[in-house]
Biopython code that builds the backbone (N, CA, C, O; Angstrom):
import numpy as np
from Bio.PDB.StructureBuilder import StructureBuilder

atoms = [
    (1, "UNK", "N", (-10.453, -90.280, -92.583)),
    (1, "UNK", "CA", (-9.365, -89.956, -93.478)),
    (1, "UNK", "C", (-9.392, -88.462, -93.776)),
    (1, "UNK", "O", (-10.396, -87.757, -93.879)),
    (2, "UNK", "N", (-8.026, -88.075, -93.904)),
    (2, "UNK", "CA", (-7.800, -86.354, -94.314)),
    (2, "UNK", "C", (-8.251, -86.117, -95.765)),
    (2, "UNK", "O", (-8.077, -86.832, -96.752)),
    (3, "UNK", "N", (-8.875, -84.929, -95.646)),
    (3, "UNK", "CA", (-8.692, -84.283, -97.089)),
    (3, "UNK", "C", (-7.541, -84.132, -97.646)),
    (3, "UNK", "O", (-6.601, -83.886, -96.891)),
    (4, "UNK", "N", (-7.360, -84.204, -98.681)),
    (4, "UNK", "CA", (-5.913, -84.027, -99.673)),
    (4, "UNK", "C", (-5.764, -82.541, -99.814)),
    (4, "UNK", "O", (-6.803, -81.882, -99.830)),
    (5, "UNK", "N", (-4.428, -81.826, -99.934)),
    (5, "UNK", "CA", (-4.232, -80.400, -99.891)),
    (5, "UNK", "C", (-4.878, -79.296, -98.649)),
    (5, "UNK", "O", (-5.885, -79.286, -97.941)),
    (6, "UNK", "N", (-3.975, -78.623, -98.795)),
    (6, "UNK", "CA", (-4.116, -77.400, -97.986)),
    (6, "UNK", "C", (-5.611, -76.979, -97.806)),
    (6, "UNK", "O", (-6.419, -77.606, -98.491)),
    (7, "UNK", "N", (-6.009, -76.166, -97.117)),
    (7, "UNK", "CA", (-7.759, -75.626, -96.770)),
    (7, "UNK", "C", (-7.562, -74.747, -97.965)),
    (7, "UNK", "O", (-8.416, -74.937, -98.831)),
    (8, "UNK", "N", (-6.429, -73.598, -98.321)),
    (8, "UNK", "CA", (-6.660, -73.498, -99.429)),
    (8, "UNK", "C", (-6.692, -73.536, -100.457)),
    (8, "UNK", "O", (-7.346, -72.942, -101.314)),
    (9, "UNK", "N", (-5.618, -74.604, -100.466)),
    (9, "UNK", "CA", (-5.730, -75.458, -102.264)),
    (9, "UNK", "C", (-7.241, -76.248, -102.356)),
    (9, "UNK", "O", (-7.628, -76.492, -103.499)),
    (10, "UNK", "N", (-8.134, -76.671, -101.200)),
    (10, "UNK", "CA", (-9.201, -77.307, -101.531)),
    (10, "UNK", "C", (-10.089, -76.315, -101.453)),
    (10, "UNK", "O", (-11.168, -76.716, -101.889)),
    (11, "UNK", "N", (-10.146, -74.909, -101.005)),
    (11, "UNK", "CA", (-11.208, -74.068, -101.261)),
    (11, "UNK", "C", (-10.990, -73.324, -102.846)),
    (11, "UNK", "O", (-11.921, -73.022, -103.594)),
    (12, "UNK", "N", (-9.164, -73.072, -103.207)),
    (12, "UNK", "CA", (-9.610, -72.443, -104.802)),
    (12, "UNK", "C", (-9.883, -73.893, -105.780)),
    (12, "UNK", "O", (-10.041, -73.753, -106.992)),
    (13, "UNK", "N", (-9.905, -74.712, -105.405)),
    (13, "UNK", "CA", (-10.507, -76.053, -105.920)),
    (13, "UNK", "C", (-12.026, -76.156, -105.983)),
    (13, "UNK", "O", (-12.649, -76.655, -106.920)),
    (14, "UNK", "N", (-12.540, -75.635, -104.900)),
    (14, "UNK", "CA", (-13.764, -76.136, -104.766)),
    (14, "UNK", "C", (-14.861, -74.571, -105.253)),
    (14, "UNK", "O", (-16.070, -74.705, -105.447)),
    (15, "UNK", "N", (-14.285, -73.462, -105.352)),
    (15, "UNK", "CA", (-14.824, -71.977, -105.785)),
    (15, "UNK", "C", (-14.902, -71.788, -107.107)),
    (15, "UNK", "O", (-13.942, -72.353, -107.629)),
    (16, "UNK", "N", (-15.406, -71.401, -107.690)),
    (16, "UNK", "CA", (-15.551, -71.412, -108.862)),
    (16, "UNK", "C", (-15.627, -69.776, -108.238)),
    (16, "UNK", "O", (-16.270, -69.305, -107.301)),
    (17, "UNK", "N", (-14.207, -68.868, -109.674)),
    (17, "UNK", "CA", (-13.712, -67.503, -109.592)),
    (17, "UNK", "C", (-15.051, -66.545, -109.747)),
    (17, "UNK", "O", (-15.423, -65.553, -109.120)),
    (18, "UNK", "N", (-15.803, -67.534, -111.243)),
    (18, "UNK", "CA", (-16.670, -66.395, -111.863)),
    (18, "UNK", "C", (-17.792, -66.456, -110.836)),
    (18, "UNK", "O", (-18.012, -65.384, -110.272)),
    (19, "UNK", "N", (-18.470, -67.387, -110.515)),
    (19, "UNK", "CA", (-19.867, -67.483, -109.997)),
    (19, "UNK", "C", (-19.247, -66.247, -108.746)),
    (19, "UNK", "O", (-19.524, -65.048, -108.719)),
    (20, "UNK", "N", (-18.513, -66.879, -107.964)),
    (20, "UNK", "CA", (-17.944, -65.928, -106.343)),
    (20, "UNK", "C", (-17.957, -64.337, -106.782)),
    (20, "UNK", "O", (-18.512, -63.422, -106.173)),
    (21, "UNK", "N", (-17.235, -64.259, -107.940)),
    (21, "UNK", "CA", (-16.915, -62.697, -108.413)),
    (21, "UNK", "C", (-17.759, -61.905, -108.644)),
    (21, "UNK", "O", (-17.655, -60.680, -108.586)),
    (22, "UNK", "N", (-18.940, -62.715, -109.009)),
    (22, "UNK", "CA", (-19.900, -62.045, -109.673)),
    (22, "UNK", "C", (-21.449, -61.994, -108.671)),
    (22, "UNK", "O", (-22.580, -61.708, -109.065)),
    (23, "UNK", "N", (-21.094, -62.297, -107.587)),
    (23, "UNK", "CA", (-21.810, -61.786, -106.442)),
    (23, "UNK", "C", (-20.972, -60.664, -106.016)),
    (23, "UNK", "O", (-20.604, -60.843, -104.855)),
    (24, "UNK", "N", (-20.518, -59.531, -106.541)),
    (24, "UNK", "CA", (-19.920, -58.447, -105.828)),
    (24, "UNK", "C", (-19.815, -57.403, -107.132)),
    (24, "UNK", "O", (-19.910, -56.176, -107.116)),
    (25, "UNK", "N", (-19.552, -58.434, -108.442)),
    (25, "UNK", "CA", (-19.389, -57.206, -109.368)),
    (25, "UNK", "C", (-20.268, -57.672, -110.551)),
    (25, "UNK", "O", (-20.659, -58.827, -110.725)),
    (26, "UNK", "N", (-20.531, -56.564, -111.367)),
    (26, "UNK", "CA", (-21.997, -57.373, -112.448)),
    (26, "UNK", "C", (-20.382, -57.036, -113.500)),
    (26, "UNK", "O", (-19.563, -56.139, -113.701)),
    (27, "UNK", "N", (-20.670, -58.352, -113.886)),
    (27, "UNK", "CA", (-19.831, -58.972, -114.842)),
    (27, "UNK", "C", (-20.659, -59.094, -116.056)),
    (27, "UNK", "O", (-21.864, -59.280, -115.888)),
    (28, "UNK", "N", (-20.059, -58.994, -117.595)),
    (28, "UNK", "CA", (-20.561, -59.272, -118.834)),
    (28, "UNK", "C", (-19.849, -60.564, -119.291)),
    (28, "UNK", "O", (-18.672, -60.736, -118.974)),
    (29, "UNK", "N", (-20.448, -61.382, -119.947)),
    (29, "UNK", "CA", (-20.250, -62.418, -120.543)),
    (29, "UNK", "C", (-19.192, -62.519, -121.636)),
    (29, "UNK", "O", (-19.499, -61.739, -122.537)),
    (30, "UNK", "N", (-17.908, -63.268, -121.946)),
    (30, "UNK", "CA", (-17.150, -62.678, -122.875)),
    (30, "UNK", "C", (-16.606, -64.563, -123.058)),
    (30, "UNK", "O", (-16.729, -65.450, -122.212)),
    (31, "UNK", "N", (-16.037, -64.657, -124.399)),
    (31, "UNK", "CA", (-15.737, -65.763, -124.519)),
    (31, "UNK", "C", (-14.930, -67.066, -123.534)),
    (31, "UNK", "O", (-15.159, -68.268, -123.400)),
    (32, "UNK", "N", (-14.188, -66.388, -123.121)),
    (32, "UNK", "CA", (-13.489, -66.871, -121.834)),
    (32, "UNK", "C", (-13.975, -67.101, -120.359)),
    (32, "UNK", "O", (-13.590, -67.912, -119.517)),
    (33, "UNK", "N", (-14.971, -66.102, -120.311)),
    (33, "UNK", "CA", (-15.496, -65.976, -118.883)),
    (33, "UNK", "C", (-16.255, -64.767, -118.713)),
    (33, "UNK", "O", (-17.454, -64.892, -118.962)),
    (34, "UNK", "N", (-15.831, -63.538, -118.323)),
    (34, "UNK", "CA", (-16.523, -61.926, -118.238)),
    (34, "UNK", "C", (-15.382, -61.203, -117.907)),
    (34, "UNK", "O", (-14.215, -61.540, -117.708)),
    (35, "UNK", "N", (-16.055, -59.973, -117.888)),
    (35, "UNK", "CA", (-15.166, -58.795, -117.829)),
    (35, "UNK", "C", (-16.511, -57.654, -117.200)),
    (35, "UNK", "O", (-17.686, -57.603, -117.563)),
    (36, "UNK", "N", (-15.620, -56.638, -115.909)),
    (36, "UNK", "CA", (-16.475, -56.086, -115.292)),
    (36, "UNK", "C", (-15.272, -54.882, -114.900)),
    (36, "UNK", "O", (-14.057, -54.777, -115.065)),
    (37, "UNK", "N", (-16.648, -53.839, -114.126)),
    (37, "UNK", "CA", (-15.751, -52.785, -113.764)),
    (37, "UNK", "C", (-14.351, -53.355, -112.589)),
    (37, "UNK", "O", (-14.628, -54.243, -111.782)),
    (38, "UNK", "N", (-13.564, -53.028, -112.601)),
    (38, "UNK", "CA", (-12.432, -53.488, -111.003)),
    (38, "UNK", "C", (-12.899, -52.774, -110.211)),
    (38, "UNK", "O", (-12.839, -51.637, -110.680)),
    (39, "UNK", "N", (-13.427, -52.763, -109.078)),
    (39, "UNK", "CA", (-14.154, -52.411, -107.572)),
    (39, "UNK", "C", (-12.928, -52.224, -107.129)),
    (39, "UNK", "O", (-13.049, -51.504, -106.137)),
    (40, "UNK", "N", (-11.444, -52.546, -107.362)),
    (40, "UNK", "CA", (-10.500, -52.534, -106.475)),
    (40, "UNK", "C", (-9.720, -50.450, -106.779)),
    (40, "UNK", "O", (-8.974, -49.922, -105.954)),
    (41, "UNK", "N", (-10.201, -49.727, -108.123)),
    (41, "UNK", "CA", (-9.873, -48.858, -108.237)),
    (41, "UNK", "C", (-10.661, -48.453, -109.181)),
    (41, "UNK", "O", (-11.347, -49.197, -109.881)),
    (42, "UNK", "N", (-10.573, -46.460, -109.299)),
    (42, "UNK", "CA", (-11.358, -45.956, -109.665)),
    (42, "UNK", "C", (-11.427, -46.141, -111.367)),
    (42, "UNK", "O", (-10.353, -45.867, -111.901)),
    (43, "UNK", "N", (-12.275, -46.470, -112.098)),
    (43, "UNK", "CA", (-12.150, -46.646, -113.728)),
    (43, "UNK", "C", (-13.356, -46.947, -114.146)),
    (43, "UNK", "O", (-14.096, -47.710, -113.524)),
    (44, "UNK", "N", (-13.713, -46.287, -115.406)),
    (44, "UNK", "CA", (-14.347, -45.747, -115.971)),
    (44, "UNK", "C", (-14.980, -47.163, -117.214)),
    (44, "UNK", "O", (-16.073, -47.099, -117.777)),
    (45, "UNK", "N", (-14.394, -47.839, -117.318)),
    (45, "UNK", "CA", (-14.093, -48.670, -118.452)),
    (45, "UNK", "C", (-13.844, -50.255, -118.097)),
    (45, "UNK", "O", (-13.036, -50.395, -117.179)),
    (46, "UNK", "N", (-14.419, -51.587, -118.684)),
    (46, "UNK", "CA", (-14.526, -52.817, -117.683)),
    (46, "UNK", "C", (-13.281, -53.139, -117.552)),
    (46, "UNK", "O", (-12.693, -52.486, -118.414)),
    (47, "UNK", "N", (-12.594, -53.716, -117.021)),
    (47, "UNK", "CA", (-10.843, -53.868, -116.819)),
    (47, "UNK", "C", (-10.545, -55.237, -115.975)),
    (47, "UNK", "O", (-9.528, -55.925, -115.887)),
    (48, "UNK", "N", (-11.839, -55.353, -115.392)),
    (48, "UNK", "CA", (-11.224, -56.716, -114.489)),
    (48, "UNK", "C", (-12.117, -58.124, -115.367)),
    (48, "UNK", "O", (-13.234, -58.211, -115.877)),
    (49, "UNK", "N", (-10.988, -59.055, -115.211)),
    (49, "UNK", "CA", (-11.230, -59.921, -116.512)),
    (49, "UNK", "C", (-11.554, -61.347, -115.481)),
    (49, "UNK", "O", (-10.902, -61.461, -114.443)),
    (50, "UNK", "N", (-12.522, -62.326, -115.826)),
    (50, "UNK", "CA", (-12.313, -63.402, -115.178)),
    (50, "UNK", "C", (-12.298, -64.212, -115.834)),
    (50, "UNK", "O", (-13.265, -64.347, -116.583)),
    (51, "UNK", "N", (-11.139, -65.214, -115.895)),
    (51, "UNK", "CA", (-11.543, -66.347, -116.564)),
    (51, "UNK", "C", (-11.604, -67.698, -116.295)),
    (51, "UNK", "O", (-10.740, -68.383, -115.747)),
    (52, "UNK", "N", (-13.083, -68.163, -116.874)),
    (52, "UNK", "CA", (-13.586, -69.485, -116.136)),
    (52, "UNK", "C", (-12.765, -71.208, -116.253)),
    (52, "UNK", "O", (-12.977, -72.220, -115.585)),
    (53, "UNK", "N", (-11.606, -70.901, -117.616)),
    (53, "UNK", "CA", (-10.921, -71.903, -117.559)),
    (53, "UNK", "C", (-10.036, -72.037, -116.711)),
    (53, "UNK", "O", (-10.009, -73.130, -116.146)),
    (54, "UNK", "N", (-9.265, -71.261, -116.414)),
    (54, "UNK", "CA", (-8.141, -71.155, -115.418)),
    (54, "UNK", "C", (-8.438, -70.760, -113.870)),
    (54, "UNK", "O", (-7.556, -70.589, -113.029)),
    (55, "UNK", "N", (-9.951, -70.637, -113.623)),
    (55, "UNK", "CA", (-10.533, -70.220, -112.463)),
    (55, "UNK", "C", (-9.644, -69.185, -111.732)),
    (55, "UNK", "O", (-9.390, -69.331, -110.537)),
    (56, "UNK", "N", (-9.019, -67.803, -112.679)),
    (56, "UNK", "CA", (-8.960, -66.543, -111.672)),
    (56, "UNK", "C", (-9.551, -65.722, -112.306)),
    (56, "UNK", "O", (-10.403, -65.877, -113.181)),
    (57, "UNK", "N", (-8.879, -64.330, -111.657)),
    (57, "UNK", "CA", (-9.028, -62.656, -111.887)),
    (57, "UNK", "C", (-8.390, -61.747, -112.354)),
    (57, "UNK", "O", (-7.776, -61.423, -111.337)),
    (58, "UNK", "N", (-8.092, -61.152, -113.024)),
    (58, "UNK", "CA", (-7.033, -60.115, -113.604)),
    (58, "UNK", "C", (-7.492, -58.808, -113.985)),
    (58, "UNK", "O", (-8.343, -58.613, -114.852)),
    (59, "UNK", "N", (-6.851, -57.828, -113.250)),
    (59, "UNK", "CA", (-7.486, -56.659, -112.997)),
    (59, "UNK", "C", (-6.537, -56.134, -114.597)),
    (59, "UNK", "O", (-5.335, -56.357, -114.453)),
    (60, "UNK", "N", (-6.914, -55.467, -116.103)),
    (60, "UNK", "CA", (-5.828, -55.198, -117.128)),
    (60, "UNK", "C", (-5.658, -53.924, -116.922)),
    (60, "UNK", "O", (-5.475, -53.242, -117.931)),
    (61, "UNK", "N", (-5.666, -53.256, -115.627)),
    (61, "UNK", "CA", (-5.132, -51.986, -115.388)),
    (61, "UNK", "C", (-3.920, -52.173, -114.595)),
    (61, "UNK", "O", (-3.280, -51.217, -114.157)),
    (62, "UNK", "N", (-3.659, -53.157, -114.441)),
    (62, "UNK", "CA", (-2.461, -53.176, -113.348)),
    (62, "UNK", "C", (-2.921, -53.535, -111.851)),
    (62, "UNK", "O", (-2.080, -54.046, -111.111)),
    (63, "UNK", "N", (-3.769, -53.376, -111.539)),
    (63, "UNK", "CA", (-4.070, -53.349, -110.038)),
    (63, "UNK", "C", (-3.819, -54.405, -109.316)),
    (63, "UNK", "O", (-3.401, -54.335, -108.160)),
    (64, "UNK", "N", (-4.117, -55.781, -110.106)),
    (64, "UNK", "CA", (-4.139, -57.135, -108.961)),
    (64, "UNK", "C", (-4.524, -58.560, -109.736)),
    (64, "UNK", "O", (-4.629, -58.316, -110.938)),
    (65, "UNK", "N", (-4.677, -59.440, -109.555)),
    (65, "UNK", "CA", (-5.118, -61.018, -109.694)),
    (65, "UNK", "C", (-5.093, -61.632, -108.876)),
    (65, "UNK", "O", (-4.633, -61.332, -107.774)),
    (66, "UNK", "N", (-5.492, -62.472, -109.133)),
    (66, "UNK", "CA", (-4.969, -64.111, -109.173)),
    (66, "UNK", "C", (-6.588, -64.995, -108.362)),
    (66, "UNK", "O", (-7.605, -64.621, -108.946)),
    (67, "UNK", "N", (-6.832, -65.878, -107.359)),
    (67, "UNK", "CA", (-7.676, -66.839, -107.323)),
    (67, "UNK", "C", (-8.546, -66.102, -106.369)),
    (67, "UNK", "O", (-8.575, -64.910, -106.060)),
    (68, "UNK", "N", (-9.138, -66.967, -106.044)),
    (68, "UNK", "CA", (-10.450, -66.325, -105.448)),
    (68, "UNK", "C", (-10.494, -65.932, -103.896)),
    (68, "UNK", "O", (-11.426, -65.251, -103.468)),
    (69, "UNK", "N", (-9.121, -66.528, -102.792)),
    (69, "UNK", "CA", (-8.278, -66.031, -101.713)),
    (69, "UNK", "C", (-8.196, -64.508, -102.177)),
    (69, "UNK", "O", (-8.764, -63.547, -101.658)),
    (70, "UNK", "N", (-7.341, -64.527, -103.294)),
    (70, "UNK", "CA", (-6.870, -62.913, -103.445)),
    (70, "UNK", "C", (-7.966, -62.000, -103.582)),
    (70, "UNK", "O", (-7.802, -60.933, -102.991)),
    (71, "UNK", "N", (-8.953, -62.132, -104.159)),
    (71, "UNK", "CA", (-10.160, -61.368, -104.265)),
    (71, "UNK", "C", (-10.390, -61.352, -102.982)),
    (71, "UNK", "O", (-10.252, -60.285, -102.383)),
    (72, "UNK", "N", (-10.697, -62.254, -102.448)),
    (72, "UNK", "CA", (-11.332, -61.959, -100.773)),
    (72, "UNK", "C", (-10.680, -61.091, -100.225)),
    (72, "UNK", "O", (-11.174, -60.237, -99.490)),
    (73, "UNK", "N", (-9.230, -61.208, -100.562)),
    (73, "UNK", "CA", (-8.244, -60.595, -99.567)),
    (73, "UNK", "C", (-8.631, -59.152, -99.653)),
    (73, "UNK", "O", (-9.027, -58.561, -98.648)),
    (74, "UNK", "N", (-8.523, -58.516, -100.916)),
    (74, "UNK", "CA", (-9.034, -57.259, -101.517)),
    (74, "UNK", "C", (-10.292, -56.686, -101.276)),
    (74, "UNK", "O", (-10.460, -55.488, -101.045)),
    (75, "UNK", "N", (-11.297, -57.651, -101.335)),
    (75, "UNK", "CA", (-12.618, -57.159, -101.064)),
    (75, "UNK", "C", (-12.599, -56.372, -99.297)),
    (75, "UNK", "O", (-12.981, -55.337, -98.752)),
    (76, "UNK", "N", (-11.919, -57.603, -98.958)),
    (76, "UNK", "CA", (-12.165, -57.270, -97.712)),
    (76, "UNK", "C", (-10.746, -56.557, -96.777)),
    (76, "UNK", "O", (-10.381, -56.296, -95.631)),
    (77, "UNK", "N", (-10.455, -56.509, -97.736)),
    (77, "UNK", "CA", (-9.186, -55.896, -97.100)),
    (77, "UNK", "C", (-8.482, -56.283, -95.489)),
    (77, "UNK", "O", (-7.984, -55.635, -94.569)),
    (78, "UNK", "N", (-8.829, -57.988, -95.833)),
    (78, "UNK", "CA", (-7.680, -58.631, -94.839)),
    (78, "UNK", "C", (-6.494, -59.518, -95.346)),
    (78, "UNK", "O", (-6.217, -59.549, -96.545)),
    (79, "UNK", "N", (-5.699, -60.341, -94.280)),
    (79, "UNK", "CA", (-4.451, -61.075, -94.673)),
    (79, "UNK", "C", (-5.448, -62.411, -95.281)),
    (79, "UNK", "O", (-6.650, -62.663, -95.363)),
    (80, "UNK", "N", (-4.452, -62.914, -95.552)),
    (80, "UNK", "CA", (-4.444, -64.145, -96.256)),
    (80, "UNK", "C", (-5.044, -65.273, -95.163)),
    (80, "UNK", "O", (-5.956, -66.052, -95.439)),
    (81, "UNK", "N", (-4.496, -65.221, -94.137)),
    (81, "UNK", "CA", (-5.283, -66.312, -92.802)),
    (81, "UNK", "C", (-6.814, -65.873, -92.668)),
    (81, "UNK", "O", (-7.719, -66.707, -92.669)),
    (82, "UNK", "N", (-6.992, -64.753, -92.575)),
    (82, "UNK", "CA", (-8.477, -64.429, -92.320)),
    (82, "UNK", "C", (-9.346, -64.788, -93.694)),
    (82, "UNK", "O", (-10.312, -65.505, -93.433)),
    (83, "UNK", "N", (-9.218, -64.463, -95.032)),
    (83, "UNK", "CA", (-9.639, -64.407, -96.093)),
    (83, "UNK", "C", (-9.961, -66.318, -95.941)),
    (83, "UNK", "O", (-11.071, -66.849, -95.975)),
    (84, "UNK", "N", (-8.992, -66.823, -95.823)),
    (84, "UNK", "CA", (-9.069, -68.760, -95.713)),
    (84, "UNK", "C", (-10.089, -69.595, -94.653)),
    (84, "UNK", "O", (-10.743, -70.637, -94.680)),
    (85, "UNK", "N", (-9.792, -68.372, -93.595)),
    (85, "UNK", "CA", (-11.056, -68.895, -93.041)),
    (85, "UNK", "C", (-12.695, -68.441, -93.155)),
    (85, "UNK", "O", (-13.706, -69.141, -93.100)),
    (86, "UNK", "N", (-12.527, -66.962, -93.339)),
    (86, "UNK", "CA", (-13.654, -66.614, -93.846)),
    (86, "UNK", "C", (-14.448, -67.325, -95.127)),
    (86, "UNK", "O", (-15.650, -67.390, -95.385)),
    (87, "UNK", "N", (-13.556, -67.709, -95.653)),
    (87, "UNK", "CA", (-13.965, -68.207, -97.262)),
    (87, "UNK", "C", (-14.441, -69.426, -96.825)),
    (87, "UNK", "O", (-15.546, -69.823, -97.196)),
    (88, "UNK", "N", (-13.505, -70.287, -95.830)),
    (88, "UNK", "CA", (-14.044, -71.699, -95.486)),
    (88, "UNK", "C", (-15.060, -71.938, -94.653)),
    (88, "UNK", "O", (-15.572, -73.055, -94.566)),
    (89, "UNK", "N", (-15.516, -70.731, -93.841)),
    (89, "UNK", "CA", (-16.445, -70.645, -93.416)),
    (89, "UNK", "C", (-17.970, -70.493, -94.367)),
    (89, "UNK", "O", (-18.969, -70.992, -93.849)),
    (90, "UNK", "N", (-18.062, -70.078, -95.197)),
    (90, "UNK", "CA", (-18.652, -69.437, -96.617)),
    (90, "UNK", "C", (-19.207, -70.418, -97.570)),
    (90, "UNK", "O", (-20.304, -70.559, -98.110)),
    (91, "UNK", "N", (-17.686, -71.272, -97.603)),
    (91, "UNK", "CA", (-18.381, -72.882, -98.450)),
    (91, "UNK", "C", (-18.585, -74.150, -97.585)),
    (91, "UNK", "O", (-18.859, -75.119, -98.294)),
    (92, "UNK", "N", (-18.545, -74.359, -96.596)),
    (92, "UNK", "CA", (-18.597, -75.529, -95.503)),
    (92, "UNK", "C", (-19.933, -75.189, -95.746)),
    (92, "UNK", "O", (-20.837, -75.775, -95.150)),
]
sb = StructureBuilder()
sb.init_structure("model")
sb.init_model(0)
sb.init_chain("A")
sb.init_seg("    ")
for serial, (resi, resn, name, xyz) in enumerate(atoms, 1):
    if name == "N":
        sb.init_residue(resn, " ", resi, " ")
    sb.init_atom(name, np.array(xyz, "f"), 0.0, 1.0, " ", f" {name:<3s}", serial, name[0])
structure = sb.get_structure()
């Protein structure tokens, strides 16, 4: 029998934002989840927010969000097909 949903509706299902995020950026602990420098641009001050209820990312400078695809996408600065398989390669 098939898995239910897309590879990547079952990988931002199965990722947890903060634990993934926070192998790349040292995150501080904050009621919601953490908050860390954004790696995605230059700043001085913590700005990228994660939060563990809603399992994403939000950069409060403007720069970017959303699930843990989009981070990949950014980190690594590929498309969206590569980021899905890389990622599924990652949690398999």
């Amino acid at each position: 029998m098939k898995a239910r949903g897309t590879l990547s509706e079952r990988i931002k299902a199965s990722v947890t934002v903060l634990e993934f995020v926070s192998q790349y950026v040292d995150l501080k602990p904050t009621a919601s989840g953490a908050v860390g420098l954004c790696p995605f641009h230059d700043g001085h001050h913590p700005s990228l927010g994660v939060n563990s209820e809603g399992n994403y990312w939000h950069c409060f400078a403007g720069c970017s969000g959303g699930s843990v695809i989009d981070f990949w996408m950014r980190w690594r600065k590929c498309d969206f097909t590569t980021a899905v398989r890389e990622l599924a390669e990652m949690v398999s």
